[in-house]
Structure formats: structure tokens, C-alpha cells
MIVEX-366543 format. One record per residue: residue number from 1; x, y, z of N, C-alpha, C in turn. Coordinates in pm, whole numbers, plus 50000, padded with zeros to 5 digits. Example, Ala and Ser with C-alpha at 12.3 -4.5 7.8 and 13.67 -1.06 7.14 Angstrom:
num->1&nc1->51319&nc2->49431&nc3->50780&cac1->51230&cac2->49550&cac3->50780&cc1->51320&cc2->49670&cc3->50780 .
num->2&nc1->51285&nc2->49775&nc3->50708&cac1->51367&cac2->49894&cac3->50714&cc1->51290&cc2->50003&cc3->50787 .
end
This chain:
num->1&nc1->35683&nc2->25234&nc3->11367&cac1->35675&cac2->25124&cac3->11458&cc1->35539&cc2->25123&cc3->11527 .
num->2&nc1->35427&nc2->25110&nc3->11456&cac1->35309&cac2->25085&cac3->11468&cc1->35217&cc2->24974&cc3->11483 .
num->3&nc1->35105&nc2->24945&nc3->11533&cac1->35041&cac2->24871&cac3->11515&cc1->34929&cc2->24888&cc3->11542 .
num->4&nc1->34814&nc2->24855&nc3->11412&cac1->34674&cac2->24857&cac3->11353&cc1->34581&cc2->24736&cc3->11352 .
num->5&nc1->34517&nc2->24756&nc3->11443&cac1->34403&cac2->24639&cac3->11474&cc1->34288&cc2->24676&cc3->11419 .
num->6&nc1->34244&nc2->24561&nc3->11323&cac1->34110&cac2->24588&cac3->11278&cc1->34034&cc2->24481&cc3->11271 .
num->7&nc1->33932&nc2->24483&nc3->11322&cac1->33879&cac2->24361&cac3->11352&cc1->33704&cc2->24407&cc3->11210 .
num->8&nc1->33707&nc2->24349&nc3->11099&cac1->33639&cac2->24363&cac3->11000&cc1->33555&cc2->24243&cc3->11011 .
num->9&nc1->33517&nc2->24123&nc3->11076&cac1->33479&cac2->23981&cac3->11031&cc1->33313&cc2->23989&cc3->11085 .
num->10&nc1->33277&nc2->24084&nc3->11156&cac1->33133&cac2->24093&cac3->11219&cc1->33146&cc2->24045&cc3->11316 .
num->11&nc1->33235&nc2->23987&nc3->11362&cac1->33242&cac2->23891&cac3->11519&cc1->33304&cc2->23971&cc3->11602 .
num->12&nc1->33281&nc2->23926&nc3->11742&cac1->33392&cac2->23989&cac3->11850&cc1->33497&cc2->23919&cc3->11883 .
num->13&nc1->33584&nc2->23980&nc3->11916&cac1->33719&cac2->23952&cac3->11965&cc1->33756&cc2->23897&cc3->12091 .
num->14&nc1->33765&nc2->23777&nc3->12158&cac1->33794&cac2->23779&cac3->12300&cc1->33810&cc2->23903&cc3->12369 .
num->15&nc1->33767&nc2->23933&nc3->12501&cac1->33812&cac2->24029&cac3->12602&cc1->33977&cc2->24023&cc3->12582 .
num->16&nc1->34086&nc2->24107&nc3->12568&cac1->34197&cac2->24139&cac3->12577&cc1->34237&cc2->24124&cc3->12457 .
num->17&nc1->34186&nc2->24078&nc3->12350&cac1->34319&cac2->24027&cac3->12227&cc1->34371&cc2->24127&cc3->12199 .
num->18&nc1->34295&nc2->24247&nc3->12158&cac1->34415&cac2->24362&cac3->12135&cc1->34483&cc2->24441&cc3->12202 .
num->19&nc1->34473&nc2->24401&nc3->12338&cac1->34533&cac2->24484&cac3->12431&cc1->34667&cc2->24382&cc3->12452 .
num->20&nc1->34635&nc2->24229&nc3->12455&cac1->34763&cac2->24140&cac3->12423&cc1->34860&cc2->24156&cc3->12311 .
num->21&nc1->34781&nc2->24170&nc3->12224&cac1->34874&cac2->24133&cac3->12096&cc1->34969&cc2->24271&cc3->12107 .
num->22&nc1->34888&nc2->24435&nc3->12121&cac1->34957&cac2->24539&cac3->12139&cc1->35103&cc2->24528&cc3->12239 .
num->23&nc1->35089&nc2->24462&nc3->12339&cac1->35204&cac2->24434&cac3->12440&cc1->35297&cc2->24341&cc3->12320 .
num->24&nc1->35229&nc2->24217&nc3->12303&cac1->35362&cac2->24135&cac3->12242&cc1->35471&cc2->24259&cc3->12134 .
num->25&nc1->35345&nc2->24272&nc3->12036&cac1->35417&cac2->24364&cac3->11918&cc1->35499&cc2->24500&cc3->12012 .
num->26&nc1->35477&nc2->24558&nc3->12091&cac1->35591&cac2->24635&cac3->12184&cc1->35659&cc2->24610&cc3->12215 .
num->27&nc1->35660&nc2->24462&nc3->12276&cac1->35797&cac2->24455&cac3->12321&cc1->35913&cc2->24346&cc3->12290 .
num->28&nc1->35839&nc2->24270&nc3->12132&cac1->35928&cac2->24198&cac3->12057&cc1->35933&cc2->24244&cc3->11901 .
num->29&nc1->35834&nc2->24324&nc3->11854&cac1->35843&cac2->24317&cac3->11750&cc1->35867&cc2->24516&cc3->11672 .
num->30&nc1->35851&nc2->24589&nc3->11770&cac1->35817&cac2->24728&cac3->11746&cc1->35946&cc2->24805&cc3->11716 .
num->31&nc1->36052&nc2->24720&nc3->11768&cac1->36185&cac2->24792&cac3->11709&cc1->36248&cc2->24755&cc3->11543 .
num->32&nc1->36156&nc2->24615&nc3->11478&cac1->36214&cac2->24553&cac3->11404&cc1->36151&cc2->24597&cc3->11274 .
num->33&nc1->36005&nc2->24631&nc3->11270&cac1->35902&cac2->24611&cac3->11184&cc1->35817&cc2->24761&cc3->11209 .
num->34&nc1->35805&nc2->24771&nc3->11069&cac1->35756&cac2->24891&cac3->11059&cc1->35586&cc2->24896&cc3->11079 .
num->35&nc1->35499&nc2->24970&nc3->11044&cac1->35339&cac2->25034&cac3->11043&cc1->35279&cc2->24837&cc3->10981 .
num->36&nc1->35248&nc2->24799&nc3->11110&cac1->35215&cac2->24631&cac3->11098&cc1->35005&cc2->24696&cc3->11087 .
num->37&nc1->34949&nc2->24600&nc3->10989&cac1->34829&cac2->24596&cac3->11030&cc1->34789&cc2->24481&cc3->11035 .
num->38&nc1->34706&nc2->24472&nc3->11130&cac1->34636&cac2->24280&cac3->11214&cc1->34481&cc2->24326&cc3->11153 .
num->39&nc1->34448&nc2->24239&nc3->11080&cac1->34295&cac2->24273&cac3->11015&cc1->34253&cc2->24164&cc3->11049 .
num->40&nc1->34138&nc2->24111&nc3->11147&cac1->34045&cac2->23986&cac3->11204&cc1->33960&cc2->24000&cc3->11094 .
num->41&nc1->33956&nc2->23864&nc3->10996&cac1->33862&cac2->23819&cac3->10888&cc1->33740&cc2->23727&cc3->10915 .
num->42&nc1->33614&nc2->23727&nc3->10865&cac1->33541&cac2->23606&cac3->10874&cc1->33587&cc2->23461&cc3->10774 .
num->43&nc1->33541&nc2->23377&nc3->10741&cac1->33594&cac2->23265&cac3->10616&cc1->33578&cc2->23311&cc3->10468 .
num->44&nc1->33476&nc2->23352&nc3->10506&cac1->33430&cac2->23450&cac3->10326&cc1->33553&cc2->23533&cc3->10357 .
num->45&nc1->33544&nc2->23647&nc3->10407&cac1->33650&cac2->23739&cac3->10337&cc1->33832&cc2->23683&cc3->10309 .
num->46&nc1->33837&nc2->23567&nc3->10416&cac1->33959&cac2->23521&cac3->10405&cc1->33977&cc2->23396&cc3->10285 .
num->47&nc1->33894&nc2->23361&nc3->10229&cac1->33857&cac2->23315&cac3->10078&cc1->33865&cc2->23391&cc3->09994 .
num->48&nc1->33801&nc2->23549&nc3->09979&cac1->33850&cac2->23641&cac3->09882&cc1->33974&cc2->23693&cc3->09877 .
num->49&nc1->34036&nc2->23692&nc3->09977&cac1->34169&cac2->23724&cac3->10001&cc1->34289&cc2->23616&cc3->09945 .
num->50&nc1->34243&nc2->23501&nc3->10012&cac1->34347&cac2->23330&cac3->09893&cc1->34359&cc2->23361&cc3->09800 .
num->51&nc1->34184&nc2->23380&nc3->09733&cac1->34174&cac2->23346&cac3->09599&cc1->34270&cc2->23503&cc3->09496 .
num->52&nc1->34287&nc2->23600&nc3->09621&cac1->34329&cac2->23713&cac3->09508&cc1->34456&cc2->23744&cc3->09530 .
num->53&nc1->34550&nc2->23672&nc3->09624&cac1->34658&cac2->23688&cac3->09639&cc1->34772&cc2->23577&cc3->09636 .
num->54&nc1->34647&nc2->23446&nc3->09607&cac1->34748&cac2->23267&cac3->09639&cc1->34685&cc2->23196&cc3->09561 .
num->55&nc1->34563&nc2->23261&nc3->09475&cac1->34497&cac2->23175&cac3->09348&cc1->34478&cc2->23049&cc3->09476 .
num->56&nc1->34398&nc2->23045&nc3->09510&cac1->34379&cac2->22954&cac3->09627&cc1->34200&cc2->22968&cc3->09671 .
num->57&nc1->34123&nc2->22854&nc3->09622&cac1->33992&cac2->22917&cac3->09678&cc1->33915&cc2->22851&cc3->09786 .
num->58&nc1->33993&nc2->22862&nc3->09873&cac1->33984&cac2->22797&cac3->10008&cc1->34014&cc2->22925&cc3->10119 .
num->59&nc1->33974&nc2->22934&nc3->10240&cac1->34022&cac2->22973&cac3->10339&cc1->34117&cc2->22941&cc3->10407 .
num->60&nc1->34149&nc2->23011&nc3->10483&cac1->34348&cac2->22983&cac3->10575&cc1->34340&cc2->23040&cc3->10709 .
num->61&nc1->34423&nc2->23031&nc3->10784&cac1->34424&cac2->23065&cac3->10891&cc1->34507&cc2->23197&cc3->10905 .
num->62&nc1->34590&nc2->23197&nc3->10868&cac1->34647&cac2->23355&cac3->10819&cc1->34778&cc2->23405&cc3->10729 .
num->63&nc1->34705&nc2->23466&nc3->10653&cac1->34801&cac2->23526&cac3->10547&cc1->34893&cc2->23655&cc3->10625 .
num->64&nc1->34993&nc2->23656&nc3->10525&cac1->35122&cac2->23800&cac3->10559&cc1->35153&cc2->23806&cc3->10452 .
num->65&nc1->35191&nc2->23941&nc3->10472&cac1->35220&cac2->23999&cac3->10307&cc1->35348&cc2->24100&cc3->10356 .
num->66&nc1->35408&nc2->24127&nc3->10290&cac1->35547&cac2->24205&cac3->10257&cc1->35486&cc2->24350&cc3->10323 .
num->67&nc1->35384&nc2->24349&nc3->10279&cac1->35364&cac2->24528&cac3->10280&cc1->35288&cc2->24561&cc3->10443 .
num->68&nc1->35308&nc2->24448&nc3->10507&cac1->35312&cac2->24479&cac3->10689&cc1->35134&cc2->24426&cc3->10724 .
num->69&nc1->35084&nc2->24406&nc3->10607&cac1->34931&cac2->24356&cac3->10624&cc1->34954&cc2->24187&cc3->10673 .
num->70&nc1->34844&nc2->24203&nc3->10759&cac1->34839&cac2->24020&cac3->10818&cc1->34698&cc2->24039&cc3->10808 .
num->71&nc1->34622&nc2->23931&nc3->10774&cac1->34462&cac2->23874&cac3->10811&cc1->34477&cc2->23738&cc3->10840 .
num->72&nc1->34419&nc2->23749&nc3->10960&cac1->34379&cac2->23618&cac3->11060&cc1->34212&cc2->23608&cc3->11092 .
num->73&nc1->34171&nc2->23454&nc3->11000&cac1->34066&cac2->23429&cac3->11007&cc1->33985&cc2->23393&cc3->11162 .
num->74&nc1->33923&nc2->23440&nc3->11223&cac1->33802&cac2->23409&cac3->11321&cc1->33771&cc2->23281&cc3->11309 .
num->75&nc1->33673&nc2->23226&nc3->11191&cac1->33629&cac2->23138&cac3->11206&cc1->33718&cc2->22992&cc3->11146 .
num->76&nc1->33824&nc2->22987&nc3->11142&cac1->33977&cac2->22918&cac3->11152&cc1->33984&cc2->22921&cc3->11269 .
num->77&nc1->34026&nc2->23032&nc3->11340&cac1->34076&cac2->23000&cac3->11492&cc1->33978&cc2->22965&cc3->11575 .
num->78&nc1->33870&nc2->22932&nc3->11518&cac1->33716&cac2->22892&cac3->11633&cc1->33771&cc2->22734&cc3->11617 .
num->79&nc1->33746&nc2->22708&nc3->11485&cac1->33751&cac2->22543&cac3->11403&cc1->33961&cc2->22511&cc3->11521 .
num->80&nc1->34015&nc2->22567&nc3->11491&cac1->34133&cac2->22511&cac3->11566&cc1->34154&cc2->22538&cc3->11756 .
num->81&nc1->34125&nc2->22625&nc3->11753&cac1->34124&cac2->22598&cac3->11906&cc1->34019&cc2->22489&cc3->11999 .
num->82&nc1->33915&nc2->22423&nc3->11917&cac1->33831&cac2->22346&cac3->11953&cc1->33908&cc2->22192&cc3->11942 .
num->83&nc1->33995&nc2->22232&nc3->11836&cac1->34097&cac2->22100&cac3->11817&cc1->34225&cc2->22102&cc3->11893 .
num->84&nc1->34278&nc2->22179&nc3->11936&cac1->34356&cac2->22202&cac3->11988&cc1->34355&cc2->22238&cc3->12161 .
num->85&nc1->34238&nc2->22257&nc3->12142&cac1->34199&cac2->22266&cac3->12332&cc1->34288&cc2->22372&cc3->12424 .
num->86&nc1->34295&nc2->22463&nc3->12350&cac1->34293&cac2->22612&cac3->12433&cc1->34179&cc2->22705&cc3->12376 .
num->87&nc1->34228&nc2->22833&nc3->12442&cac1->34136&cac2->22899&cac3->12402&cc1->34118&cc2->22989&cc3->12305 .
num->88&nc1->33999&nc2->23053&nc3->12218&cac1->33996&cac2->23125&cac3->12087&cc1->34081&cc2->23272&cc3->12141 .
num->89&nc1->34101&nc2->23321&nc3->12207&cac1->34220&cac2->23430&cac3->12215&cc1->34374&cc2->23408&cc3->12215 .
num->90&nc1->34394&nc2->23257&nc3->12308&cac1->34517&cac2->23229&cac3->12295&cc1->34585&cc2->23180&cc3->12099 .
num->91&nc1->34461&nc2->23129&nc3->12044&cac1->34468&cac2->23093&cac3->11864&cc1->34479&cc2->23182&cc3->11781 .
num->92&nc1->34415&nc2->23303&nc3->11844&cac1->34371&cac2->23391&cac3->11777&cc1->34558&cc2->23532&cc3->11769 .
num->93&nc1->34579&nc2->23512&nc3->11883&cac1->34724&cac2->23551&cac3->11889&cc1->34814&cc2->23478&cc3->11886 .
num->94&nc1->34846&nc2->23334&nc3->11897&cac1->34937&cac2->23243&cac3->11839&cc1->34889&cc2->23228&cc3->11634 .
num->95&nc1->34798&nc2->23312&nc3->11591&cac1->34807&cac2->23327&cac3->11418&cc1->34882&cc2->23467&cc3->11412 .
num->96&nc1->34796&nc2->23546&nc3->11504&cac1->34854&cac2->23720&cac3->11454&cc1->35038&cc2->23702&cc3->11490 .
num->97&nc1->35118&nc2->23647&nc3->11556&cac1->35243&cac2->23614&cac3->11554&cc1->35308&cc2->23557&cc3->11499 .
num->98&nc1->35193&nc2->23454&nc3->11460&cac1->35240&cac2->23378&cac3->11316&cc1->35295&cc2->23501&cc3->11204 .
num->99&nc1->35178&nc2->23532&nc3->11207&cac1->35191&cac2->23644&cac3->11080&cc1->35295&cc2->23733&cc3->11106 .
num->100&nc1->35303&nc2->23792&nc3->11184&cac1->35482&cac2->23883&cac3->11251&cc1->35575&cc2->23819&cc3->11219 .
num->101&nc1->35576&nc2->23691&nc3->11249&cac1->35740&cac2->23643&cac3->11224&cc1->35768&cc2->23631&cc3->11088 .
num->102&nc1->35608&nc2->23608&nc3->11021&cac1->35685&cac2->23573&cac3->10833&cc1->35721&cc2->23713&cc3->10819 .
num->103&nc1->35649&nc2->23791&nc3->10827&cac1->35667&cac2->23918&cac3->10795&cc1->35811&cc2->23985&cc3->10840 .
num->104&nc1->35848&nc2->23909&nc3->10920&cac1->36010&cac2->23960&cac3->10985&cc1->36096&cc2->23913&cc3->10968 .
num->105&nc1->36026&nc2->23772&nc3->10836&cac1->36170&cac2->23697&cac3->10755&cc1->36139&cc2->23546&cc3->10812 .
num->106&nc1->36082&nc2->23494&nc3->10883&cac1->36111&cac2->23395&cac3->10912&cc1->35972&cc2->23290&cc3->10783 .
num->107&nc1->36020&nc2->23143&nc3->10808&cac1->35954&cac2->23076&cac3->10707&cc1->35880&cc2->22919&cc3->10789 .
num->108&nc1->35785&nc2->22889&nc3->10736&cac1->35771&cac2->22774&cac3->10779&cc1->35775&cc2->22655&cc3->10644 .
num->109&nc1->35782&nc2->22698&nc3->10525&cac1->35792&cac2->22578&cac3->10423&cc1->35837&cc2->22467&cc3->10384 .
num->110&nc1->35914&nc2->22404&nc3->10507&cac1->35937&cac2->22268&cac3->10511&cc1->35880&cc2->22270&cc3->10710 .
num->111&nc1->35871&nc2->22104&nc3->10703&cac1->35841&cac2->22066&cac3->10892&cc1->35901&cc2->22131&cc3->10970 .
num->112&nc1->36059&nc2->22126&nc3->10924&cac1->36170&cac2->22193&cac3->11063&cc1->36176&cc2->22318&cc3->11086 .
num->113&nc1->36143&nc2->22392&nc3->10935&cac1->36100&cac2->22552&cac3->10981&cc1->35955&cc2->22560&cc3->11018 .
num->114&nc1->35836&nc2->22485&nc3->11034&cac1->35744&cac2->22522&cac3->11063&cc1->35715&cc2->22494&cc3->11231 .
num->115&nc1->35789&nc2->22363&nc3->11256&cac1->35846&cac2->22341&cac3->11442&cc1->35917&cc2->22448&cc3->11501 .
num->116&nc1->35992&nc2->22459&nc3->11423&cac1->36089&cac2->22638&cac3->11507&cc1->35982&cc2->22742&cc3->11486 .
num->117&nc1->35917&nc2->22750&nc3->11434&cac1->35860&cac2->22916&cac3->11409&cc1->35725&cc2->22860&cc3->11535 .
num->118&nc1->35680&nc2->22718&nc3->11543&cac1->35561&cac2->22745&cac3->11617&cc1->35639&cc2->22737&cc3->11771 .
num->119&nc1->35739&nc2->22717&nc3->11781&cac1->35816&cac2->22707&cac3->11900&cc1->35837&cc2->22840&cc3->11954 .
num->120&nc1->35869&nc2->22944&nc3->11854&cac1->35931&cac2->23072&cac3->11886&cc1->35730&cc2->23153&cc3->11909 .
num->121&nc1->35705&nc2->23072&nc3->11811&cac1->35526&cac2->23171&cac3->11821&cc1->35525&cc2->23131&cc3->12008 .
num->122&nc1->35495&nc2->23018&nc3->12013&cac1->35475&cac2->22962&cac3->12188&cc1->35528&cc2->23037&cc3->12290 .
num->123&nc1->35636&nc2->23022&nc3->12306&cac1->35788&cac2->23151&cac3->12345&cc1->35690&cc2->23278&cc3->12392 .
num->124&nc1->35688&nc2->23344&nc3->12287&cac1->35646&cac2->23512&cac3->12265&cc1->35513&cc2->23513&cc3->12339 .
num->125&nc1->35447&nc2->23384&nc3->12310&cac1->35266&cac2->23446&cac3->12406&cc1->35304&cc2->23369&cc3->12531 .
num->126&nc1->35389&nc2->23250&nc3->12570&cac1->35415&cac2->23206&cac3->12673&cc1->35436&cc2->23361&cc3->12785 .
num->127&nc1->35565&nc2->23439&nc3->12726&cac1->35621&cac2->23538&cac3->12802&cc1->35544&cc2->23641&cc3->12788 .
num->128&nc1->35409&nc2->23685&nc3->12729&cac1->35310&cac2->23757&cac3->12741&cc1->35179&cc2->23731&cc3->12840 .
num->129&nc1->35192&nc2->23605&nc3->12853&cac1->35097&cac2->23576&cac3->12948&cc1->34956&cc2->23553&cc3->12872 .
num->130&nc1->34958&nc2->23498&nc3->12766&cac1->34824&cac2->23513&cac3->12695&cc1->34734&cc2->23429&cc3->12707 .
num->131&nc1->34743&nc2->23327&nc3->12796&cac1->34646&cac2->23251&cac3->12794&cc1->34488&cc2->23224&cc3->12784 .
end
């Protein structure tokens, strides 16, 4: 019941993200889910990653994988929080939760599962205080 922050993309991380995200994953996700790793990507590396795991040669905002790995692109959550009008830490941990919940079973592949899961993502950083 772990959790591994790695921030690989050359960029920095907002002041707190991993000291946030560490709280959320404690105290919603650490009884459920085993040795989780959060890897912060630039667009290149999250393009090599599509293309070698979703035949996809585009960038994403964040992948999850079965085996407890999540990568959440940086320069995705720069491009969406500018559209979305909060801030790049609050984006940046409303993806890394993203990535927890697939990873803990949940789905967004039609609208109504992708409204519940961003509802429950909201929820979890609402009651963390992440703004």
C-alpha cells in the first residue's frame, strides 16, 4: 500500500502536488490498491508511451495500466487547465485520480461513466483541499 512519485518530464511540479496527491492516496485509496506509481511525463514521452501501449501516436492526458503504473502528462495539464480555468496542480491531481480510479476498476467509456468518475475525481480533491 504504497505510493511512488516520479516526476521524469524535466518540468517542475506545483508547490504541494506530491505532498497532496500522497494525502488523497492515504486516505482513499491505500487500503484498496497495492505499490501505485504516479510518473509526471512531458508530451514526447507521453507519445512514446500511446504509441507503445494504445498504438496511438498522439499524446493523452493520462494513461493506467493494470500493473499500478499511471503517467500523467505536464504539458496536457498546462494545455487544460488554461481551458478549464483552475489551476495546473489542481489538473495535475484531478488526472493522477483519474488514473487511481481506472486502476481500482472504475471506467469512463461511455458519457455516463465518464460524468460519474469525473464527479467522484471532484469529490476526492474537493475533500483534500487541493485547490
Amino acid at each position: 500500500m504504497k505510493l511512488v512519485i516520479q516526476n521524469i518530464s524535466g518540468q517542475r511540479l506545483p508547490g504541494k502536488t506530491s505532498a497532496i496527491l500522497n494525502k488523497i492516496f492515504n486516505k482513499f485509496f491505500s487500503k484498496k490498491l497495492k505499490e501505485i506509481t504516479v510518473r509526471f511525463v512531458s508530451d514526447r514521452q507521453m507519445i512514446e508511451l500511446n504509441g507503445q501501449f494504445k498504438n496511438k501516436k498522439y499524446s493523452t492526458d493520462v494513461l493506467a495500466f493494470d500493473s499500478g503504473d499511471i503517467a500523467v502528462c505536464i504539458d496536457a495539464a498546462k494545455r487544460q487547465c488554461r481551458e478549464l480555468k483552475h489551476s495546473l496542480r489542481r489538473e495535475l491531481l484531478h488526472l493522477a485520480v483519474h488514473g487511481l480510479l481506472h486502476i481500482e476498476g472504475m471506467s469512463d467509456d461511455t458519457e455516463k461513466k465518464r460524468e460519474l468518475m469525473n464527479i467522484k475525481t471532484e469529490k476526492l480533491l474537493d475533500a483534500s483541499a487541493s485547490r
